[in-house]
Residue, then its C-alpha position, 0 to 999 in steps of 0.5 A: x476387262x475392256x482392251x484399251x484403244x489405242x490411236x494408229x497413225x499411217x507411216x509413211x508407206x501407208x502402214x498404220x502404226x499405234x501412237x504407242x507400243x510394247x517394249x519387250x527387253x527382258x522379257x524372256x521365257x514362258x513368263x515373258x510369253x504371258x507378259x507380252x500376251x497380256x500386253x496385246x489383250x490390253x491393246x497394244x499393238x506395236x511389239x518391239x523385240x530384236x535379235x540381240x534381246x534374245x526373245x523373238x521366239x516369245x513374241x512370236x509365241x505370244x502373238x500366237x496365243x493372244x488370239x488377235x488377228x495377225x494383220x492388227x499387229x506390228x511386229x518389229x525386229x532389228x539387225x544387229x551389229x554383227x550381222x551388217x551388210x547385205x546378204x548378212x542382212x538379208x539372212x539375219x531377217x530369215x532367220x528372226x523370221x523363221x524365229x517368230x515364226x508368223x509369216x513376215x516381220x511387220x517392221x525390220x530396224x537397224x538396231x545401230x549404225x555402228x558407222x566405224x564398220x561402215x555397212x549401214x547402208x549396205x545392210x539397209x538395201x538387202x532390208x529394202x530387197x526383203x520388203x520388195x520381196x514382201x518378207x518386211x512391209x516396213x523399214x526402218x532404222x534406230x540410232x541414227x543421226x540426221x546425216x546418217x539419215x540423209x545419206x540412207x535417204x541420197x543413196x538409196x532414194x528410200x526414206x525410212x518409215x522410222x527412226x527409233x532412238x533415246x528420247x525422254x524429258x531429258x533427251x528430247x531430241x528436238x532437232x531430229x525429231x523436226x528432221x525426222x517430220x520434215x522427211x515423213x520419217x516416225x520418231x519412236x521412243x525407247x526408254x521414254x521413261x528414262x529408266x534407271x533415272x529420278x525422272x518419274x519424281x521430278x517435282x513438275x512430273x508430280x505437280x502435272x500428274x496432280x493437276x490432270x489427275x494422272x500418275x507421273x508415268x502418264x504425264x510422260x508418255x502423254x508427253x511423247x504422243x503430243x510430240x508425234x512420237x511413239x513410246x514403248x514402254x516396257x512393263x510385264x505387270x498387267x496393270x501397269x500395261x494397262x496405265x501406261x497405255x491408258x494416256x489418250x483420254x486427256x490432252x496436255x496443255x501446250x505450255x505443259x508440254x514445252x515445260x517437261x521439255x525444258x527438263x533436257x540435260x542430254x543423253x542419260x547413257x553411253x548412246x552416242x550413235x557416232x560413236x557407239x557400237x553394238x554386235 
């Protein structure tokens, strides 16, 4: 079966970064390997993992036996709250590095602020002292707010290549997300299908997926590239892959698009990045 070609757009390093992903929670063991194998044979490749999923060795693993060029793949990692500051940081991507065991981490993320231990910024300079070194190639950060943003940015003059934070129809974020373009900082989703929610059975998610010809799920994700974000949706079934990244040969009208936005009812779950933690 063919491999699916998903578009890249170039970070604001100069990185090239799919316009969709692979979220990899959950995906564990040698069941996990084979899912996040099949996902990179399908195309996919922006891969997602953190320390606190527990599975960096099998995506290191399926990298490995997917046969595909290391060079073509993004392999993203984060440090948890546990290990904020900067020489914990700095032994925190070691030691995932030594895990994935694939010679670097493409994109390493602060996976929460967790701004009551107040160490984000510390932690975000020993990432910076690991990309210098060429152990990262790109930085970045998930959760964190338009002032958590500025501050990293005033204080270490190093703007992040992404920010990954909650967005989905009912979250759609449009005030970060318009700060985020106006630093040259990439939106990334997680869970862009709203998981655990009715979202994919919404009336207007149907009446669109009928009229491009599509199933709801498409919709959704289409949704998320027209707004400059890149998804990782998390599937292990191969054909669900292959659908969910099979959303760049139709366009969703403008109208269409503010539509779903107009969906928004806020936050699904307990994310608040002001006050959330998580070690």
């Amino acid at each position: 079966m063919a491999t699916i070609d998903i578009p890249a757009i170039t970070l604001n390093d100069g990185t090239a970064f799919a316009e969709l992903g692979l979220g990899t929670y959950k995906l564990t063991g040698e069941e996990g390997i084979a899912a996040i194998e099949a996902g990179i044979r399908t195309g996919y490749r922006v891969l997602d993992t953190a320390v606190n999923y527990g599975n960096e060795r099998e995506v290191g693993e399926a990298v490995r036996r997917s046969g595909v060029d290391r060079d073509e793949l993004i392999v993203t990692t984060k440090i948890p709250g546990r290990h904020h500051g900067y020489e914990e940081a700095i032994a925190s991507a070691r030691e995932s590095n030594a895990t994935l065991g694939l010679g670097r981490i493409d994109l390493l993320l602060i996976h929460w602020p967790n701004p009551r231990v107040d160490k984000y910024v510390e932690t975000y300079r020993g990432m910076i002292a690991l990309r210098d070194e060429g152990l990262v190639r790109s930085v970045g950060v998930s959760n964190f707010t338009e002032p958590m943003l500025q501050r990293l940015m005033d204080e270490t003059g190093v703007v992040p290549a992404v920010n990954q934070i909650e967005l989905h129809p009912y979250f759609p974020q449009a005030a970060l997300r318009a700060f985020h373009a106006e630093h040259g900082i990439r939106t990334e989703s997680w869970s862009p299908l709203a998981r655990r929610s009715e979202l994919l059975t919404e009336p207007l998610i149907r009446d669109l997926a009928e009229v491009y010809r599509v199933s709801p799920t498409q919709i959704v994700l289409r949704w998320h590239v027209q707004l400059g974000a890149t998804p990782i949706p998390k599937s292990a079934d191969p054909a669900r892959q292959r659908e969910n990244a099979d959303v760049f040969g139709f366009a969703l009208d403008d109208d269409h698009v503010e539509a779903v936005s107009r969906l928004e009812r806020g936050r699904l779950w307990d994310g608040d990045p002001d006050t959330h933690e998580e070690f």
